[in-house]
NULO-923548 format. One line per 2 residues: number of its first residue (from 1); for each residue x, y, z of N, C-alpha, C. Coordinates in pm, whole numbers, padded with zeros to 5 digits. Each point is the difference from the previous one (the first is absolute). Layout:
NUM = X Y Z X Y Z X Y Z ~ ... .
% end
This chain:
1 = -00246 02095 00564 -00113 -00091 00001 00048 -00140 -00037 ~ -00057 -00099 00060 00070 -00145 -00008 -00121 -00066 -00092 .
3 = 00065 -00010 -00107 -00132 -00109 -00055 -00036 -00108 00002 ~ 00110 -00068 00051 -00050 -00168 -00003 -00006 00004 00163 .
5 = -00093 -00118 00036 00001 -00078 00150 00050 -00116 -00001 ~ 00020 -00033 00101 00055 -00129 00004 -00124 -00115 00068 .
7 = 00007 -00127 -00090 -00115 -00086 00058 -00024 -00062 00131 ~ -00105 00047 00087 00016 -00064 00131 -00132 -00129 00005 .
9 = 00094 -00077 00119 -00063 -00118 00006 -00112 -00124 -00092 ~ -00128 00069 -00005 -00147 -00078 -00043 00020 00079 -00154 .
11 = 00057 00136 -00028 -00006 00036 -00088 00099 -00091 -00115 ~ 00041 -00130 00023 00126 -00074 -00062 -00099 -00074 -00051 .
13 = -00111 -00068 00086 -00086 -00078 -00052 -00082 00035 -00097 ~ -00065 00109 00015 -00081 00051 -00133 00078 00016 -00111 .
15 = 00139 00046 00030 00050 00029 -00169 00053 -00138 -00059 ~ 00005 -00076 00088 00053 -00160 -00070 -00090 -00021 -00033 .
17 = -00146 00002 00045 -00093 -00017 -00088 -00052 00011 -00123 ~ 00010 00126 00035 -00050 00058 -00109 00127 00066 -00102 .
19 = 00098 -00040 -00037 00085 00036 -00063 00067 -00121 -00109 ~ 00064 00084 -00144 00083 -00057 -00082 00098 -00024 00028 .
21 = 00039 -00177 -00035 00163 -00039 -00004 00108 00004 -00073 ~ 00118 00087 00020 00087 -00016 -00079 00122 -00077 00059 .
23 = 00041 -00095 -00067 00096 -00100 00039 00150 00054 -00090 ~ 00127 00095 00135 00107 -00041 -00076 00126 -00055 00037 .
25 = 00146 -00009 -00051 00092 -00043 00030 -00023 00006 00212 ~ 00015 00097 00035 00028 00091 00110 -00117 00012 00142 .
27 = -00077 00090 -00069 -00123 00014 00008 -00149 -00054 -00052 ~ -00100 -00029 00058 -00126 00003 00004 -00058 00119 00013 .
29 = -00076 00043 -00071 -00065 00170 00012 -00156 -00013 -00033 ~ -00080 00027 00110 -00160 00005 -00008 -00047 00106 -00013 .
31 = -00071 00029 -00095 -00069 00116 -00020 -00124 00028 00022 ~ -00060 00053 00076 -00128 00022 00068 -00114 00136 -00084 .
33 = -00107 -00006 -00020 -00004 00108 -00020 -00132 00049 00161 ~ -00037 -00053 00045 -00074 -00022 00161 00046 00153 00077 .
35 = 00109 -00038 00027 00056 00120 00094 00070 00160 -00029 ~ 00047 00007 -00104 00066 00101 -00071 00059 00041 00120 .
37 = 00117 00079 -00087 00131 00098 00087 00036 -00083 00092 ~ 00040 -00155 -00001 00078 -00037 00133 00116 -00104 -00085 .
39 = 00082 -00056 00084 00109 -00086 -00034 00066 -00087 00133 ~ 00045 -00115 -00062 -00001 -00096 00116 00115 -00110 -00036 .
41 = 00090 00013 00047 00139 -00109 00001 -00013 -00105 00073 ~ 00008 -00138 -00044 00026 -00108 00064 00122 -00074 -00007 .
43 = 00008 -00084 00079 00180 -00073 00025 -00081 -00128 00051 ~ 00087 -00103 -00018 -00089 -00126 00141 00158 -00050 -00023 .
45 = -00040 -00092 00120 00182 -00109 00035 00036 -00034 -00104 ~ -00122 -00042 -00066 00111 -00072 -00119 00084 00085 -00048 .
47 = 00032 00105 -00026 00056 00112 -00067 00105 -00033 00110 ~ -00007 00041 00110 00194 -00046 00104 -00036 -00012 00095 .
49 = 00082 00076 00079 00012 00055 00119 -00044 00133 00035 ~ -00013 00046 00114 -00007 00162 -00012 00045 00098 -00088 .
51 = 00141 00011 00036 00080 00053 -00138 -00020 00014 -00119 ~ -00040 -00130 -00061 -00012 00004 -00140 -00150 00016 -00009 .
53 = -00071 00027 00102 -00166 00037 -00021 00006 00110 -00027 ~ 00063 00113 00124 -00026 00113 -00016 00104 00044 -00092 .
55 = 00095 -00024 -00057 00059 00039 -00157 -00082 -00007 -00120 ~ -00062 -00114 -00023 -00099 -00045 -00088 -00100 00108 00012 .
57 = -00020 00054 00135 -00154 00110 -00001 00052 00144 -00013 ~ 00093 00009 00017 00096 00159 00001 00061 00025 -00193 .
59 = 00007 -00172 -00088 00034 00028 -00107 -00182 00008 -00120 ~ -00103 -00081 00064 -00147 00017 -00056 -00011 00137 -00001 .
61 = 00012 00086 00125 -00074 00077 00054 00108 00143 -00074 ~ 00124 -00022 -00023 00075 00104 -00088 -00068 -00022 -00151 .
63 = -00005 -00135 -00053 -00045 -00023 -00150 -00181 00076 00003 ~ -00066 -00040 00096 -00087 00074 -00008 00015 00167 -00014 .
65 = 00068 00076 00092 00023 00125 00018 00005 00040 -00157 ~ 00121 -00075 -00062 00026 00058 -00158 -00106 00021 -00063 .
67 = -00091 -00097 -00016 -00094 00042 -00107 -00120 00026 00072 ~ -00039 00015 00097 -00100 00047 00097 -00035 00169 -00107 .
69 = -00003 00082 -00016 -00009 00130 -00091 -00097 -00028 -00102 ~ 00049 -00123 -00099 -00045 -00063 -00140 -00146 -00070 00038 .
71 = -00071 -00079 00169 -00040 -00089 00020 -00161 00088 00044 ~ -00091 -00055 -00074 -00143 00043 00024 -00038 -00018 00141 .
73 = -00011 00131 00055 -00072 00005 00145 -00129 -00082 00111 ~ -00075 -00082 -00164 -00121 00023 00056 -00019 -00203 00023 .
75 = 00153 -00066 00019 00011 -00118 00008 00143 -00016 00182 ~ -00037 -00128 -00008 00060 -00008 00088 00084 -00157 -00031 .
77 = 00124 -00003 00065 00121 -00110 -00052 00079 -00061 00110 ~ -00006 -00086 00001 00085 -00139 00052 00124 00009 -00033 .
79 = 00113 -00016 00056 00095 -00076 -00095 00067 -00120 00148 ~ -00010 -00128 -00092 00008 -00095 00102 00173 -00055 -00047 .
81 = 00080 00026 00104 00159 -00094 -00043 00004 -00128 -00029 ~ 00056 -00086 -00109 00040 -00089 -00005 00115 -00065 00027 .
83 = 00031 -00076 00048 00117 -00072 00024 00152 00022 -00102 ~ -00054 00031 -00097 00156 00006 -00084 00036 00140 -00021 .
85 = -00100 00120 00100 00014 00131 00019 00164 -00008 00079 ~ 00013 -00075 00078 00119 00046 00040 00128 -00035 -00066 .
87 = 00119 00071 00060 00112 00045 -00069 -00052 00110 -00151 ~ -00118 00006 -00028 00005 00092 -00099 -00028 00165 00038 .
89 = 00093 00079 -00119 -00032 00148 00019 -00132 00031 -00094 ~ -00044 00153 00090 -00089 00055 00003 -00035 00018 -00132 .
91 = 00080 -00001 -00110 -00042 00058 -00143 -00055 -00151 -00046 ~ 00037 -00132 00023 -00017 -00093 -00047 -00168 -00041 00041 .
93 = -00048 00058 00128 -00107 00000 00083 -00115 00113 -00094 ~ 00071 00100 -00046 -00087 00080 -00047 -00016 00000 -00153 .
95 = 00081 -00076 -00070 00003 -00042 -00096 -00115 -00079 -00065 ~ -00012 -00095 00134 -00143 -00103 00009 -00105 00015 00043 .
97 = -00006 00087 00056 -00130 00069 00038 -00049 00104 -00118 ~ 00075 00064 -00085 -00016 00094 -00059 -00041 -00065 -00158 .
99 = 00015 -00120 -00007 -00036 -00143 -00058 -00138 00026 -00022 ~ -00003 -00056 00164 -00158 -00033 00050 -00130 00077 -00032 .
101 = 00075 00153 00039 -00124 00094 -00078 -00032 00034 -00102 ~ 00089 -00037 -00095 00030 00018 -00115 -00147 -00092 -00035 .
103 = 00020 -00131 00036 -00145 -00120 -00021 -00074 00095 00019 ~ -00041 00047 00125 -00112 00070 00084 -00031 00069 -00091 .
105 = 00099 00103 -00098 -00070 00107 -00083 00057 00113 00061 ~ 00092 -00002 00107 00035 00117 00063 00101 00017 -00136 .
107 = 00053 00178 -00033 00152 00002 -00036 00039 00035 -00008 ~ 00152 00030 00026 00083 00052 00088 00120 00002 -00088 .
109 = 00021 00172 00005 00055 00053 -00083 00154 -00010 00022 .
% end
């Protein structure tokens, strides 16, 4: 059974809406509570080129995986790349995100 979805299209707009900002090194991470059980990676140019987009979304989307187990079902999450995401590894990515929820109240053992 797959528990998370992934966010499509119009569904990006409601959770920016209606969602909390967490601002870090790496990442931007919105927390929705609107939609539950979904998740949604963003990249834009500024972040690079192709390459370093889809690295940036292959290293969110592993930092998510890790603590995805620990993370309340009944919300749904953003995580938007920032520009100084690249050249960095995945633990440094999840490091800051794991930050982030920490604010939120999430915690992760």
């Amino acid at each position: 059974m797959k528990l998370w979805q992934r966010l499509r299209g119009k569904e990006f707009e409601e959770a920016f809406k209606s969602s909390r900002k967490y601002f870090g090194h790496y990442i931007v991470l919105f927390i929705s509570d609107s939609l539950g059980n979904k998740v949604g990676f963003v990249t834009s140019k500024k972040v690079g080129g192709a390459v370093q987009r889809n690295r940036a979304r292959r290293i969110m989307r592993e930092a998510f995986l890790k603590v995805e187990p620990f993370l309340p079902a009944d919300k749904s999450y953003i995580l938007v790349a920032r520009n100084s995401i690249n050249g960095k590894k995945m633990q440094d990515v999840l490091n800051d995100f794991i930050r982030m929820l920490r604010e939120e109240g999430i915690n992760i053992s």
